[in-house]
C-alpha positions as CSV (number, residue, x, y, z in Angstrom):
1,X,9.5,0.6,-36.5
2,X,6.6,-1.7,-35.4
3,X,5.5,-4.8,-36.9
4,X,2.6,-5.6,-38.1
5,X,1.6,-9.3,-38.6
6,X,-1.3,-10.4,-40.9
7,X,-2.8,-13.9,-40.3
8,X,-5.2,-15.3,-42.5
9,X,-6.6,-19.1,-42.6
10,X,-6.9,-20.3,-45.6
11,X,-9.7,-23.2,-47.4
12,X,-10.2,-23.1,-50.7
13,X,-8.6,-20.4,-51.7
14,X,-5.7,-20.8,-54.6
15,X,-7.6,-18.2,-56.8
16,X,-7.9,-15.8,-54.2
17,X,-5.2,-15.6,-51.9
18,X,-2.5,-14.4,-54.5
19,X,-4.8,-11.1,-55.1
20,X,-5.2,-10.7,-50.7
21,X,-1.4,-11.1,-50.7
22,X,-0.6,-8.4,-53.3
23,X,-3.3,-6.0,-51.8
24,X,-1.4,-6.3,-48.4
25,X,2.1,-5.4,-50.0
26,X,0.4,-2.6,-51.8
27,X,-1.2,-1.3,-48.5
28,X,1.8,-1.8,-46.5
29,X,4.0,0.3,-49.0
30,X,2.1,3.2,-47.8
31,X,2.5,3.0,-43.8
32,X,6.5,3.8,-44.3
33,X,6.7,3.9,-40.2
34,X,5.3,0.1,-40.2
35,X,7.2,-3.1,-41.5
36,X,5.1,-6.0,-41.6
37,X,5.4,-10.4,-42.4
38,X,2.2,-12.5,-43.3
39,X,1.4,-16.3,-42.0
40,X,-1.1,-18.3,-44.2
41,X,-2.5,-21.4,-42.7
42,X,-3.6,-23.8,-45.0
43,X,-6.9,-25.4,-43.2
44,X,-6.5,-29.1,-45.0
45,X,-7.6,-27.3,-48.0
46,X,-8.7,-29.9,-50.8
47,X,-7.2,-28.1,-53.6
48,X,-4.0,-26.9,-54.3
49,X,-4.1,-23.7,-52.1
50,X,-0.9,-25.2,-50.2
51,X,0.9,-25.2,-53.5
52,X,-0.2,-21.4,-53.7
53,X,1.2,-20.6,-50.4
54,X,4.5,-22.2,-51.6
55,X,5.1,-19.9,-54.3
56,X,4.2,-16.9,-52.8
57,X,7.3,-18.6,-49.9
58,X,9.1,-18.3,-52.6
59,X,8.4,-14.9,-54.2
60,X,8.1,-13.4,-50.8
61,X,10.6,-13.9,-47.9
62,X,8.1,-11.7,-45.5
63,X,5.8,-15.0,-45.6
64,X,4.9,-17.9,-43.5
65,X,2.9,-20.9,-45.1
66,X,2.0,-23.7,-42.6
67,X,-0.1,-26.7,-43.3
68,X,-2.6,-28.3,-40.9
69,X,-2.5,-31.9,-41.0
70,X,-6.4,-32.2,-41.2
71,X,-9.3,-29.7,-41.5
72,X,-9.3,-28.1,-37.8
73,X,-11.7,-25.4,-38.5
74,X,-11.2,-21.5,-38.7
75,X,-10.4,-20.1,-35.2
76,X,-7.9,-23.5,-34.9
77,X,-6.4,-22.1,-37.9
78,X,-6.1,-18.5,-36.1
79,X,-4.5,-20.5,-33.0
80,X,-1.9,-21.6,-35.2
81,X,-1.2,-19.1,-37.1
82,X,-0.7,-17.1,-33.3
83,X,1.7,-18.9,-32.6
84,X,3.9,-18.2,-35.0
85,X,3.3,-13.9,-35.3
86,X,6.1,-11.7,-33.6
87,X,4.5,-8.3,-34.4
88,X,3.1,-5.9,-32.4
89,X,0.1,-5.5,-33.9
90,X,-2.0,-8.5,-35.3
91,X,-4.5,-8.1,-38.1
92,X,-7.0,-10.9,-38.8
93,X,-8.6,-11.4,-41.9
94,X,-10.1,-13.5,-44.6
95,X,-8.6,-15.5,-47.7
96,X,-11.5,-14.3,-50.4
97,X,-10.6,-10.8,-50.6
98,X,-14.2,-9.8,-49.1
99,X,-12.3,-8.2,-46.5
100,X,-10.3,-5.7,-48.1
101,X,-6.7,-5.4,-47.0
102,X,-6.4,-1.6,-48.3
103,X,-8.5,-0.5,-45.3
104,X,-6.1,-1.9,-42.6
105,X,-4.6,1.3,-41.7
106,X,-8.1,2.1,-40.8
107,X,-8.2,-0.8,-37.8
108,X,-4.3,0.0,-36.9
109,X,-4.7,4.1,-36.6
110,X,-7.8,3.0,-34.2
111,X,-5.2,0.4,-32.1
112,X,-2.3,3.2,-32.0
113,X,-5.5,5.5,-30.6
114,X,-5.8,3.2,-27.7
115,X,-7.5,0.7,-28.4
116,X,-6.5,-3.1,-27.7
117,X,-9.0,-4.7,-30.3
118,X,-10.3,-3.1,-33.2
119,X,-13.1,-4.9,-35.0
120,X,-14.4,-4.3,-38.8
121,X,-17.7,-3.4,-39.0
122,X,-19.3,-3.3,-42.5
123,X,-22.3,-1.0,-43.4
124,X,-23.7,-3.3,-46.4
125,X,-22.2,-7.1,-46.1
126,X,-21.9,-8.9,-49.3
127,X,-22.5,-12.4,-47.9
128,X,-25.5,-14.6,-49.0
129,X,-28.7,-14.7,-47.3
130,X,-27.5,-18.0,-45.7
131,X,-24.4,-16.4,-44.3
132,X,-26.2,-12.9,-43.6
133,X,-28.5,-15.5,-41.3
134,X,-25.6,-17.4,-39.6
135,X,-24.1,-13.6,-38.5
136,X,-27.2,-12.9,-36.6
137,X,-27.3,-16.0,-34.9
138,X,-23.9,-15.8,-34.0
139,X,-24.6,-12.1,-33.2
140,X,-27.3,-13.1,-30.8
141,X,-25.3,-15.9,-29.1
142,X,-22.2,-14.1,-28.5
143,X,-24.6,-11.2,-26.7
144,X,-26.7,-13.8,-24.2
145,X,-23.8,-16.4,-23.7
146,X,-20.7,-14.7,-23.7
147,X,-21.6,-10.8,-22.5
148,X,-21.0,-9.0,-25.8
149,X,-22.1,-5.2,-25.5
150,X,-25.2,-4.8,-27.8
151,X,-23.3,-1.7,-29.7
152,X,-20.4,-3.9,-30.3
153,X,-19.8,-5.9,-33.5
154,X,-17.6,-8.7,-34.3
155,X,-16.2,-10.2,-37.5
156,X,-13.7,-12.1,-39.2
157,X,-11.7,-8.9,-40.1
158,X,-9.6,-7.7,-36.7
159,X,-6.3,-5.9,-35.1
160,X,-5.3,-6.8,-31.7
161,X,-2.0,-5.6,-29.5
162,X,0.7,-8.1,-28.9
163,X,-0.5,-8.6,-25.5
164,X,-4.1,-9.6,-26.3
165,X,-2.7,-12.5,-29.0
166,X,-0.6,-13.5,-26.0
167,X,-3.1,-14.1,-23.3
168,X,-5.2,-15.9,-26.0
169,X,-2.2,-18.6,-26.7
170,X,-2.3,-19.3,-22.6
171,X,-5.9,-20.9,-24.0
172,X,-4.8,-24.6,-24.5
173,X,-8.2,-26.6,-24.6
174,X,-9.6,-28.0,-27.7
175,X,-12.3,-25.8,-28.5
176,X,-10.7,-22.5,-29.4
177,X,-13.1,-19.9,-30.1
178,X,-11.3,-16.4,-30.6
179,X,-14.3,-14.4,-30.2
180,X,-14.9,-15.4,-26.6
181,X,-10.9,-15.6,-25.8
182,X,-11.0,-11.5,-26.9
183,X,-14.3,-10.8,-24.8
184,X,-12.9,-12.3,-22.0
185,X,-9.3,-10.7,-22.4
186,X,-10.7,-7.0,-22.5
187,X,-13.3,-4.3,-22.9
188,X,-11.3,-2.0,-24.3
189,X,-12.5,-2.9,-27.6
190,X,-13.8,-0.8,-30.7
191,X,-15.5,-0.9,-34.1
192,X,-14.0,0.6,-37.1
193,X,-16.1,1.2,-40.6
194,X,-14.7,-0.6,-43.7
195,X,-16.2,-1.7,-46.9
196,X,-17.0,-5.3,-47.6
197,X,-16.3,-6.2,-50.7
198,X,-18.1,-9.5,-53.2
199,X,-16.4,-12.6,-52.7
200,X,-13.8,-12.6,-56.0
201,X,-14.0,-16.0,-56.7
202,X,-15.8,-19.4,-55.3
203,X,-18.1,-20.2,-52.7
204,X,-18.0,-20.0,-48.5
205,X,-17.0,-23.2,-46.5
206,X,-18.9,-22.5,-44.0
207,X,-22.1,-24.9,-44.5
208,X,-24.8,-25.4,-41.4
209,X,-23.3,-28.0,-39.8
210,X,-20.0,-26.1,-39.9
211,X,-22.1,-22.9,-38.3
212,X,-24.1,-24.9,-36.1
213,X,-20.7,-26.7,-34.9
214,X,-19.1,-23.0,-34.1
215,X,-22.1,-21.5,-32.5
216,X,-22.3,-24.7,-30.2
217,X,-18.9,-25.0,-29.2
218,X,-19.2,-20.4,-28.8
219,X,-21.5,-20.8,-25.9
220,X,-20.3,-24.3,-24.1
221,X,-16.5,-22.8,-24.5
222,X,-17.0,-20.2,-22.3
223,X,-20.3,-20.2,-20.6
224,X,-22.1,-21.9,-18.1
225,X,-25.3,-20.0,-19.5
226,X,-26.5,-22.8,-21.2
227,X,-26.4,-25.0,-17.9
228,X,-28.8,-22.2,-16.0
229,X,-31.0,-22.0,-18.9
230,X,-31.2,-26.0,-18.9
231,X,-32.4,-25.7,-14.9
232,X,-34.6,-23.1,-15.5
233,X,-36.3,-25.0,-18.1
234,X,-36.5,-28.0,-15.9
235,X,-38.2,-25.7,-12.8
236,X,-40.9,-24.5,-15.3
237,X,-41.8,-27.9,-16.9
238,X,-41.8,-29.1,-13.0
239,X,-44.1,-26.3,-12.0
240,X,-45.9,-26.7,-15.0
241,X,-46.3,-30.5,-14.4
242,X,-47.4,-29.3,-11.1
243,X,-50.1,-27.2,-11.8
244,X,-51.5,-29.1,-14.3
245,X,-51.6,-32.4,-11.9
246,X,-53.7,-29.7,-9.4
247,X,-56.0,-28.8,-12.3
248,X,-56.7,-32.4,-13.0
249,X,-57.6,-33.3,-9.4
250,X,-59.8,-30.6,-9.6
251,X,-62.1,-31.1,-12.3
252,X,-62.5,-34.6,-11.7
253,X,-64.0,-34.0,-7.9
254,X,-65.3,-30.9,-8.3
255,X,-66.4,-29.9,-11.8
256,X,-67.3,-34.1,-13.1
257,X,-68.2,-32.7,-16.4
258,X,-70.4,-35.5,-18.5
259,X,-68.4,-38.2,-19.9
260,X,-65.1,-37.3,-18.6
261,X,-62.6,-40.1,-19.2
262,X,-59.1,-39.8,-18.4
263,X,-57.0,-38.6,-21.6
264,X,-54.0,-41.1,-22.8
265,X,-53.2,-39.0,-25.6
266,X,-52.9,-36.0,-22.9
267,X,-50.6,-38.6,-20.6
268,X,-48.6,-39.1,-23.8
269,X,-47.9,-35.8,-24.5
270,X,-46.5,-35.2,-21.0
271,X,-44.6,-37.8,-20.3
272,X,-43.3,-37.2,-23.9
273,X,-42.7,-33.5,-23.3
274,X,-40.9,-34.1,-19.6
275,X,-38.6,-36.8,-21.3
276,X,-37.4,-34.8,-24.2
277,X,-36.7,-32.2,-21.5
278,X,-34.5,-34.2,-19.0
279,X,-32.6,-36.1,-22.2
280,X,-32.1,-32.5,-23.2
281,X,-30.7,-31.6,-20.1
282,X,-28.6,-34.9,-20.0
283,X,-27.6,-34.2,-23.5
284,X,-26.0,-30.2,-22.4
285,X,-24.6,-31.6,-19.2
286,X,-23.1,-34.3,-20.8
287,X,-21.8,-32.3,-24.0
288,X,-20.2,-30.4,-21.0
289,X,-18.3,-33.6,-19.4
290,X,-17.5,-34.5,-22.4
291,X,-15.4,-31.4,-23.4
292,X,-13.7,-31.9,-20.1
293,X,-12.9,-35.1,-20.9
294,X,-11.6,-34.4,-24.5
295,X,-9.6,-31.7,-22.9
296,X,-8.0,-34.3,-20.2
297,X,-7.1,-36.2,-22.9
298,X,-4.8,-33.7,-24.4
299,X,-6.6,-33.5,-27.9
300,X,-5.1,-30.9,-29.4
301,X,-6.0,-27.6,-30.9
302,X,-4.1,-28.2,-34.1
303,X,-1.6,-30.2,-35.8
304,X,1.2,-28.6,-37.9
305,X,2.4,-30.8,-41.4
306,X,4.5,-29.0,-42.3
307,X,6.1,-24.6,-42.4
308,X,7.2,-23.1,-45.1
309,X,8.9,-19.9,-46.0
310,X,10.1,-17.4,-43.5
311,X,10.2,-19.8,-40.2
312,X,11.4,-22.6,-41.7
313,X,14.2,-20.3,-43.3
314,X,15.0,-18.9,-40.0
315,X,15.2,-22.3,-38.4
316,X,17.0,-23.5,-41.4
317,X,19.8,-20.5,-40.5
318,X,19.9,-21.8,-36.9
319,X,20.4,-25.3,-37.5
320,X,23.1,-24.5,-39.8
321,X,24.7,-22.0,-37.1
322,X,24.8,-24.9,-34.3
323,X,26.4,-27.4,-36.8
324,X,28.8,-24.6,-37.6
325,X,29.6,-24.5,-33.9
């Protein structure tokens, strides 16, 4: 029988994540030829969703709880929660039961198919307008930075073979960001139509700066894009500089229209302009060095409090067997 491992960070979400467990077990009942274990990664949640990961532990020996030791952000959370999968087929999804769980067989018949990554993609999302905004931003980064195909969508909800979740944990910098470590890992990927249900209860976490955080780190993660797009501006603004210098010359020796007097505000604006460009440019190519630096330094992708439930009963068992010995 194959496995089939479900990973799901989790913030905010002790109402929620009870119902996206139970929905799981029910689906999971139904594919007889599949057995299957969960791994809930509690993101530094504020509340008491660790204390709901402990009891489902405990009513459920197929899960894994682990704690983060501070908020690491979502695709961290996925990185960690990779780590400690052994099926052979891994389903990604969310903690708020917007991504509905009864649909999985949907994104696994399309991985037996063929495929090596199988992406949801929802016909009518039930996000806010603020969220529905972020998607096409991210939509539109992940096409120009990172190569996405323009018929292909991506999402939180997603099934990958073994040997894609494997490549991905060979990624050991400090910026995870699964969407580019899956477009760089294969093409083979596809999109599969499931529902998107309302959120059941409480708000996102994801708030601008959070967004604006994950879009910057998308393209600077795995892209020298931004870089080229940094020179080209600078050639323009030069040439532009250029030609406007010419134009200047120009109409003061040949044109000398009446009362011509050399413009500060029009100096202003162009030395302002050219040195908000180069301290952009400094700003991207340092943002650059300073990722390498970060990464030199060994910061790490995520740090593990503490595991509960099937891992640390299995490592429990093999402590015991070595003392036994």
């Amino acid at each position: 029988m194959k496995k089939i491992s479900f990973v799901i960070p989790c913030y905010r979400s002790s109402k929620t994540l009870p119902g996206v467990v139970a929905e799981i077990e029910e689906t999971m009942q139904k594919l007889l030829d599949y057995r299957h274990e969960i791994v809930l990664i509690n993101d530094c949640s504020p509340d008491d969703t660790f204390e709901t990961i402990r009891q489902l532990c405990r009513e459920n020996k197929r899960i894994t709880g682990i704690s983060l030791a501070k908020n690491f952000g979502q695709h961290a959370a996925l990185m960690a929660g990779f780590h400690h999968v052994s099926g052979d087929i891994v389903i990604c999804l969310d903690d708020d039961g917007q991504t509905p769980a009864c649909e999985a067989d949907r994104l696994i018949r399309a991985i037996e198919d063929g495929a090596d990554v199988a992406y949801a993609r929802y016909a009518h999302k039930h996000h806010s307008g603020f969220r529905n905004f972020g998607s096409r931003v991210n939509e539109l980064m992940t096409r120009v930075m990172l190569g996405k195909p323009k018929d292909l969508y991506v999402s939180s909800y997603f099934a990958a073979r073994r040997f894609v979740v494997e490549e991905m944990l060979h990624y050991e910098n400090s910026y995870p960001y699964v969407i580019g470590l899956v477009l760089r890992t294969t093409k083979n990927i596809v999109n599969v139509d499931v529902n998107h249900r309302d959120r059941q209860a409480g708000e996102s976490g994801y708030t601008m700066k959070k967004l604006m955080a994950l879009w910057f780190n998308g393209f600077t993660a795995f892209s020298v894009k931004p870089l080229r797009i940094a020179t080209a501006a600078g050639v323009v603004c030069a040439v532009c500089g250029f030609l406007y210098g010419i134009y200047t010359i120009i109409k003061k020796i040949f044109i000398q229209p009446p009362g011509l007097v050399t413009g500060f505000s029009a100096l202003m604006s162009v030395i302002v302009f050219m040195g908000g460009m180069l301290m952009l440019m400094l700003g991207l190519v340092g943002e650059y060095m300073g990722r390498v630096y970060i990464s030199m330094n060994s910061s790490p992708q995520f740090v593990i409090r503490e595991v509960v439930g099937k891992e640390a009963w299995e490592q429990a068992d093999l402590t015991k067997e070595d003392t036994e010995e």
